[in-house]
C-alpha positions as CSV (number, residue, x, y, z in Angstrom):
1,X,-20.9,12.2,0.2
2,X,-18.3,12.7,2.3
3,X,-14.5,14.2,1.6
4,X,-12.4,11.3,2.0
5,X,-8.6,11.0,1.8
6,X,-6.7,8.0,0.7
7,X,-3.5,7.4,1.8
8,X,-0.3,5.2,0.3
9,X,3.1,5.0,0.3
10,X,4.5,8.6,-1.3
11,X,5.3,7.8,-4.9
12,X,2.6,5.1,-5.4
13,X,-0.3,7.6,-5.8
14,X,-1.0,6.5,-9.1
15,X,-1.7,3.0,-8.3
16,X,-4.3,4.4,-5.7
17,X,-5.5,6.7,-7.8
18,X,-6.6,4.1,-10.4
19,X,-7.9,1.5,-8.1
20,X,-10.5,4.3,-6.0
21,X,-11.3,4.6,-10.0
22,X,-12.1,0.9,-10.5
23,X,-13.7,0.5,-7.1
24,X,-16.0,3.4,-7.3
25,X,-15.6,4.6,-10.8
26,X,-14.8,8.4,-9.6
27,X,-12.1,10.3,-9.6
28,X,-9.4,10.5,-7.5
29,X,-6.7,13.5,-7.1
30,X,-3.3,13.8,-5.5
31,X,-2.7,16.0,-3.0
32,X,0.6,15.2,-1.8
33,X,2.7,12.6,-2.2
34,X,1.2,10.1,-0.9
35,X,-1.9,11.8,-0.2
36,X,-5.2,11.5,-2.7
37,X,-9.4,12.8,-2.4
38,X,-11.7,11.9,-3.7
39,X,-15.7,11.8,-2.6
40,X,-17.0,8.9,-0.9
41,X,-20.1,7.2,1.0
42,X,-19.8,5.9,4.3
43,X,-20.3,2.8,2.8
44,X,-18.2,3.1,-0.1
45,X,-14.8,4.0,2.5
46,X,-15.5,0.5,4.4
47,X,-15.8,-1.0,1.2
48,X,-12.4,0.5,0.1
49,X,-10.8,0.0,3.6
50,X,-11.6,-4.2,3.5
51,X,-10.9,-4.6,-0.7
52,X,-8.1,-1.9,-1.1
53,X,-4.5,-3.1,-2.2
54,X,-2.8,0.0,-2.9
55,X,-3.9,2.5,0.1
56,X,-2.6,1.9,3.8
57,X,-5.1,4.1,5.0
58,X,-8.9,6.3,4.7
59,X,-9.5,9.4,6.4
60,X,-12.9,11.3,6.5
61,X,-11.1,14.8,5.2
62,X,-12.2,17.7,7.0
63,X,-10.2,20.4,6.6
64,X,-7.4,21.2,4.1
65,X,-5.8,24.2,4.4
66,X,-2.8,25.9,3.5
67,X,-0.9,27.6,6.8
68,X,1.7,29.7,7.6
69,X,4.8,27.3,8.2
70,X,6.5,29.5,10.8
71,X,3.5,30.0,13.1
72,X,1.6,27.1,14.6
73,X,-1.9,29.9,15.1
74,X,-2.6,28.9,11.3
75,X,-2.4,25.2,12.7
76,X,-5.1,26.5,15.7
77,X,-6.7,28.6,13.0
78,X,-7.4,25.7,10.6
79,X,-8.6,22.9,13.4
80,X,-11.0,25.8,15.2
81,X,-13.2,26.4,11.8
82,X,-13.8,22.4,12.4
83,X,-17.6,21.4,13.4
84,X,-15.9,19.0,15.0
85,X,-19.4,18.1,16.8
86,X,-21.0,17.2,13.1
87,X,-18.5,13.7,13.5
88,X,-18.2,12.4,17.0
89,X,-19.7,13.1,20.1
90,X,-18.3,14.4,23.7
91,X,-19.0,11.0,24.7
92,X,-16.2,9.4,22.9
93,X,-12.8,9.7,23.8
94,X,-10.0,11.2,21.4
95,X,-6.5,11.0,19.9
96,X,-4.5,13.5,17.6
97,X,-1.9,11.7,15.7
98,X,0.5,14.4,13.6
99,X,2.9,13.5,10.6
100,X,5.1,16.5,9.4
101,X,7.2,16.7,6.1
102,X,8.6,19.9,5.4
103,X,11.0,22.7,7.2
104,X,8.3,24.5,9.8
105,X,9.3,26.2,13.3
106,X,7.0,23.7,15.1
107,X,7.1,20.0,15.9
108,X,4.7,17.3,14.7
109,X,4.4,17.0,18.6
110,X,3.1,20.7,18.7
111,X,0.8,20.2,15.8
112,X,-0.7,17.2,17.7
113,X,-1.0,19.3,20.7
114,X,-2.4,22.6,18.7
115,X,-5.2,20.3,16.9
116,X,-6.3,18.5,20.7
117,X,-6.6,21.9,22.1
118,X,-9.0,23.4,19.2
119,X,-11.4,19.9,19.6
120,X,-11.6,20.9,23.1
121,X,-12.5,24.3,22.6
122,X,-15.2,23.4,20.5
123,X,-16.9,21.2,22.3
124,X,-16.7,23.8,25.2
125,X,-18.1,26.2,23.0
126,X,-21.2,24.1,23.3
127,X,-21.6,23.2,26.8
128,X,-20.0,19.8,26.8
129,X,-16.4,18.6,27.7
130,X,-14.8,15.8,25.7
131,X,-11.7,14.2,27.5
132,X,-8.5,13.0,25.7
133,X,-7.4,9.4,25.7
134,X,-3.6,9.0,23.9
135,X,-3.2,5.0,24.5
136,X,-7.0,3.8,23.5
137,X,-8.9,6.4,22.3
138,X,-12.7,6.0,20.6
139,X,-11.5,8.5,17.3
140,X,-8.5,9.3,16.3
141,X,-8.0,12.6,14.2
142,X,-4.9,12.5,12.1
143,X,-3.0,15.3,11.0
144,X,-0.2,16.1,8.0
145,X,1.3,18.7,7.5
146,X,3.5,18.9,4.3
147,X,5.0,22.0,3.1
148,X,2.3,25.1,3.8
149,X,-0.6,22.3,3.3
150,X,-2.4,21.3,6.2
151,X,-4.4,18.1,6.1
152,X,-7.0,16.9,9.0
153,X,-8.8,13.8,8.9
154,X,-10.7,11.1,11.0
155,X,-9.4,8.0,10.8
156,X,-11.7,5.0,9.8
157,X,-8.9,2.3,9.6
158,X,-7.2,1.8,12.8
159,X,-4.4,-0.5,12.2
160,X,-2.2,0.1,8.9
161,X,-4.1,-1.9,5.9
162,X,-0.8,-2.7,5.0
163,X,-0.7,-5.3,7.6
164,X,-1.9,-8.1,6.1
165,X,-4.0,-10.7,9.0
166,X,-1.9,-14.1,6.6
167,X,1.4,-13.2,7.2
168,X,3.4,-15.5,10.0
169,X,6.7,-15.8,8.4
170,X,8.4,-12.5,8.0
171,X,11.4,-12.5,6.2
172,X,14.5,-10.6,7.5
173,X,13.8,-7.9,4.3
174,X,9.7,-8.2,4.5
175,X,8.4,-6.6,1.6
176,X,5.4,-4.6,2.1
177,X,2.2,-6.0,0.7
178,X,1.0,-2.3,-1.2
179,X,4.3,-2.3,-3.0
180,X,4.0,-6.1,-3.8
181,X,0.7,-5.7,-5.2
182,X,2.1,-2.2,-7.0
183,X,4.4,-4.4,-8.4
184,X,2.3,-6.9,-9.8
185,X,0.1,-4.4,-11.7
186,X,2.8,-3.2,-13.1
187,X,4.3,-6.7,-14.4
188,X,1.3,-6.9,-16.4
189,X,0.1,-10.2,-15.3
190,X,-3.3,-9.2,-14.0
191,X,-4.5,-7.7,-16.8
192,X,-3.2,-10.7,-19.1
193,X,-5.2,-13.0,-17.4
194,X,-8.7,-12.0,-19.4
195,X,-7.0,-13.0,-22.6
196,X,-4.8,-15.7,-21.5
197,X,-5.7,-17.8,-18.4
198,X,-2.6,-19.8,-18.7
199,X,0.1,-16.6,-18.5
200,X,2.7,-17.1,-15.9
201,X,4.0,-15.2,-13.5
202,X,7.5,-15.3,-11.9
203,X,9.1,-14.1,-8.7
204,X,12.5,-15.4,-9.0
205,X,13.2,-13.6,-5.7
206,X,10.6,-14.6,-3.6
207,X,11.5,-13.6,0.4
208,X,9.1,-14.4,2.4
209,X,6.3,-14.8,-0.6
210,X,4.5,-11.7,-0.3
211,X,4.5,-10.6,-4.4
212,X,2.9,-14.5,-5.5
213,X,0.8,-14.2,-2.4
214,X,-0.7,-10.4,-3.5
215,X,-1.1,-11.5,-6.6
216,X,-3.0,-14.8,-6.4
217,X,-5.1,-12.9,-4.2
218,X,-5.8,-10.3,-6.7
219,X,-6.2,-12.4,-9.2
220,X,-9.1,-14.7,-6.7
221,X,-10.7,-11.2,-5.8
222,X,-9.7,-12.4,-2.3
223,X,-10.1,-8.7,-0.4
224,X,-7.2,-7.9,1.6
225,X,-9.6,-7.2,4.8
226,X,-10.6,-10.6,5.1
227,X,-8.4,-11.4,8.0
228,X,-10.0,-8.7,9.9
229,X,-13.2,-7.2,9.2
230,X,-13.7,-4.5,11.3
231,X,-13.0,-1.1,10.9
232,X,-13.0,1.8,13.9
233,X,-15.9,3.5,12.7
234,X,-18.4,2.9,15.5
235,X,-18.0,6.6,16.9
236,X,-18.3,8.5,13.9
237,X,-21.8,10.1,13.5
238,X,-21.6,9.4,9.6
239,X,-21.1,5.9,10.1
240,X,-24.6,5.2,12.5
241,X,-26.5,2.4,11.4
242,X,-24.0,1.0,9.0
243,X,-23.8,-3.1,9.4
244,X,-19.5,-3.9,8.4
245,X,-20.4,-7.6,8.1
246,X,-23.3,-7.0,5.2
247,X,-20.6,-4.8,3.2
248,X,-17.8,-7.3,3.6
249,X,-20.3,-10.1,3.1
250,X,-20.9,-8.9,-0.2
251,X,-17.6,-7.8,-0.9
252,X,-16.7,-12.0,0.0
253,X,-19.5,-13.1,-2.8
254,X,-17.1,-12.0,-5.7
255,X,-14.4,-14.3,-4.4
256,X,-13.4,-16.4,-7.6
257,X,-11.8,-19.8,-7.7
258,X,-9.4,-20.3,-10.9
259,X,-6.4,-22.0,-11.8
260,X,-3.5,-19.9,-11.7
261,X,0.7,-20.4,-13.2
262,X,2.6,-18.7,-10.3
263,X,6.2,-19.3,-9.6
264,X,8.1,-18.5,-6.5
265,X,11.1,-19.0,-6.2
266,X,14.3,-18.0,-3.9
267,X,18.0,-19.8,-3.6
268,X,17.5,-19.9,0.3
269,X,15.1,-23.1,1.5
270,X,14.4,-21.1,4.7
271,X,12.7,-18.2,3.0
272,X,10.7,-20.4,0.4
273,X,10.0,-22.6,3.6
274,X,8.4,-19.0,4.9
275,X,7.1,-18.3,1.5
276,X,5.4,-21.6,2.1
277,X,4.1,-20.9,5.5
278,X,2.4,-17.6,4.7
279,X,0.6,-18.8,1.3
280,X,-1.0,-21.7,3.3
281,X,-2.1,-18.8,6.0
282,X,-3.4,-17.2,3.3
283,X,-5.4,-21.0,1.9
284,X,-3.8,-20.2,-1.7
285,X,-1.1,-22.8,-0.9
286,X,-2.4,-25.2,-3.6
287,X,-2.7,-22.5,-6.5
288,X,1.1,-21.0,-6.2
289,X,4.4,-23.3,-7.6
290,X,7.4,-23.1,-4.9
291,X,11.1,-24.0,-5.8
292,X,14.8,-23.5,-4.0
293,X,16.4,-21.9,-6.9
294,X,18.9,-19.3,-7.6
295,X,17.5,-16.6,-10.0
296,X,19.7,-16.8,-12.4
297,X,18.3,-20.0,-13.7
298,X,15.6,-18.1,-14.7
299,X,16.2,-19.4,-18.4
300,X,15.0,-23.3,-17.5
301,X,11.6,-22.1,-17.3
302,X,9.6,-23.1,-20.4
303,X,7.6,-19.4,-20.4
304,X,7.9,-16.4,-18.5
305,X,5.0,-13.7,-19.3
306,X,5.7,-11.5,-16.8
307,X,8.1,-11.2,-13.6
308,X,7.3,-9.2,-10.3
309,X,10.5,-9.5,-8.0
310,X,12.2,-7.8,-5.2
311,X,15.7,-8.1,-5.5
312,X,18.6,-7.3,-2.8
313,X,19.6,-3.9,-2.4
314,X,22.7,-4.4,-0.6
315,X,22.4,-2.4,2.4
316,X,21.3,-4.4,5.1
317,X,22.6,-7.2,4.0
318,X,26.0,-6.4,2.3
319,X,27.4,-7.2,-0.7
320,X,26.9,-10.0,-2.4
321,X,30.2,-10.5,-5.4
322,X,27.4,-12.7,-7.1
323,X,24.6,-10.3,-7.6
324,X,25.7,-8.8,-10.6
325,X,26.0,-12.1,-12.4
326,X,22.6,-12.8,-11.5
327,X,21.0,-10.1,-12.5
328,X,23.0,-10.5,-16.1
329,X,21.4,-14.3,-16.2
330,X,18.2,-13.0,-15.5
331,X,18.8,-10.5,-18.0
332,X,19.4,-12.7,-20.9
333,X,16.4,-15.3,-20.4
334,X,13.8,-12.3,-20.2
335,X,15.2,-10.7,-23.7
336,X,14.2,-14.4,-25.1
337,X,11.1,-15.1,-23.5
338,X,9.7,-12.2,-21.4
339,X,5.9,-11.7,-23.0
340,X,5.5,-8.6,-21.2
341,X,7.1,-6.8,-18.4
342,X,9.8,-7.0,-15.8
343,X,8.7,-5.1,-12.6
344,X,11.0,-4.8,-9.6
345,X,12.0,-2.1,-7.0
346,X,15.1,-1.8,-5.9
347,X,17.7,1.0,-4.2
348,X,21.2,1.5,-2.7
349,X,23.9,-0.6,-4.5
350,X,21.8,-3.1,-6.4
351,X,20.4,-0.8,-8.3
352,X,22.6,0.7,-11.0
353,X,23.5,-3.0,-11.3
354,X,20.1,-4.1,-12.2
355,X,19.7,-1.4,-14.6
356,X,23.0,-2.0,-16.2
357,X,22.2,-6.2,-16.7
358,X,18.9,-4.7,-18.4
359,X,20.0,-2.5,-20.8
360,X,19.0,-4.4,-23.8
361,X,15.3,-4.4,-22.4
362,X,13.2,-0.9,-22.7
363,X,12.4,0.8,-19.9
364,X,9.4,1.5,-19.5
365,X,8.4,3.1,-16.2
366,X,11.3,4.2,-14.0
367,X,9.7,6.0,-10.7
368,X,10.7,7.3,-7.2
369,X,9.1,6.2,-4.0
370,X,10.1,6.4,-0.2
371,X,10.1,3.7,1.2
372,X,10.9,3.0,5.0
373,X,13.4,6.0,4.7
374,X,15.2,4.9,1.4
375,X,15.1,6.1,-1.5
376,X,13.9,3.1,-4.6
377,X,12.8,2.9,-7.8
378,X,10.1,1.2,-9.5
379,X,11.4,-0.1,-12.4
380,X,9.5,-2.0,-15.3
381,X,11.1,-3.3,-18.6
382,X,9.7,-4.8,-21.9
383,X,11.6,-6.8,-24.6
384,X,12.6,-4.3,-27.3
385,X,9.9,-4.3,-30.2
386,X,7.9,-5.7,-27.9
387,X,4.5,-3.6,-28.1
């Protein structure tokens, strides 16, 4: 097996966490924010990187280290006791990509730099030269450094798995899909669905559709991989002989067909016009409901199980006098017919404001994440007496 290293969205560890326990049924551990391990097959890291919701990323973990965070020799140190020959070969070409959190008296540019000049060293060591290739290289080592923890890994997912192949339409404040689907485990919904086919979800805040879309595909076992299906793995010795189409193929074979209660709407016709666009690139068109409505008319639906929504924060786009009325109307139709939870995330302004119009609900998960340089909150409530 092979040290592997998942990586998410810092804060959202837990959700990874869970799902490398439902995928594989090991365990997983954080490392950093952001940052899991856990052990893996070759086969069992394409697996993850075609059917994984959660993780934007899989590394092969080589080294981690903890290093001196004034001297960038611990950085050399670390990346020479590499067998960097046991992975890829001098025939391929290479990249070092660096990502550095933390107060350290070197750059992430320096740490890339560091890393690049230990692989070549080794492969000198040996009799063979490996040449560098920063725009389109064969492997691609990645590098973290957080704190006085140094992490190095191979990469084995190329593009961010974040970046869904369906989406056309993007939305002025695009949610990202691994906080969508975050969102929708955390509404409840998924899990409902064993017990009660009929529960509805609600996404009174749609955008561009992405929460309805992440969770029809969830609940269809559609893989998130399916608009892409190949993975950069082809120069990485532990991968030799491994066929991606038979894995995804097989992966493909648990795809469900069901009928599903999903309701997306949003008070702007041009983002549920988007909303429409992206589920019919993602051929779930026919199983999601689509309305032009404001959501604080949340009360004129007949049931609402559970609601996964991603409200305005107020920075990019301003103020809006409205907003706190909204969320008050929203408020009062989920403490009459909320059957399980209210999941959101939400930051800057908006946020104090949503907690204040749900203060009759219970909170029941209130957590920090980064996300694109701000600050949120996942937030989940329940009606009181509830459970």
């Amino acid at each position: 097996m092979l040290r592997t290293l998942g990586v998410t969205i810092p804060g959202l560890d837990p959700f990874l966490i869970e799902e490398v326990g439902k995928l594989l049924g090991r365990d997983a551990k954080g490392v950093v924010p952001g940052k899991v391990e856990f052990s893996a097959e070759p086969e069992e890291i394409l697996r993850l990187n075609y059917t994984s919701r959660t993780a934007i990323r899989f590394l092969i973990l080589v080294s981690r280290e903890v290093l001196d965070p004034i001297s960038l020799e611990s950085v050399k140190r670390v990346a020479s006791s590499v067998e960097w020959s046991s992975f890829f070969s001098p025939t391929s070409t290479f990249a070092v990509r660096a990502e550095r959190v933390g107060y350290h008296d070197f750059t992430s540019v320096e740490v890339a730099a560091t890393v690049g000049e230990a692989v070549v060293e080794h492969f000198s060591s040996l009799g063979t030269r490996i040449r560098a290739n920063l725009r389109r290289p064969d492997v691609v080592i990645r590098t973290y450094v957080s704190g006085n923890l140094l992490l190095l890994g191979l990469d084995t997912t190329g593009k961010s798995l974040h970046r869904r192949g369906y989406r056309i339409f993007e939305h002025r404040t695009s949610l990202n899909p691994v906080i969508a689907y975050s969102l929708v485990e955390l509404s409840g919904w998924l899990d409902s669905l064993s017990e009660d086919p009929t529960s509805v979800l609600v996404d009174p805040m749609c955008g561009g559709g992405t929460i309805p879309i992440e969770a029809v595909l969830a609940a269809l076992r559609i893989p998130p991989g399916r608009w892409r299906r190949n993975y950069p793995v082809e120069h990485l010795i532990p991968f030799r002989g491994i066929s991606q189409g038979e894995i995804f193929d097989r992966e493909d074979s648990h795809i469900v067909d069901r009928d599903l209660n999903v309701i997306c709407s949003d008070v702007s016709p041009k983002s549920i016009r988007g909303a429409e666009e992206n589920a019919r690139s993602a051929g779930i068109y026919e199983k999601i409901q689509f309305h032009v409505r404001d959501a604080g008319e949340l009360a004129t639906l007949d049931r609402i199980s559970s609601v996964a929504t991603d409200p305005p924060y107020e920075l990019r786009t301003g103020r809006n006098r409205r907003i706190g009325k909204t969320f008050r109307d929203m408020a009062l139709a989920l403490e009459e017919k909320l059957e399980r939870r209210f999941s959101a995330i939400c930051a800057g302004p908006a946020l104090p404001k949503l907690m204040s119009a749900m203060r009759n609900l219970s909170l029941v998960y209130n957590r920090r994440i980064l996300y694109g340089g701000i600050e949120a909150r996942l937030l989940a409530y329940e009606r009181r007496g509830s459970r």
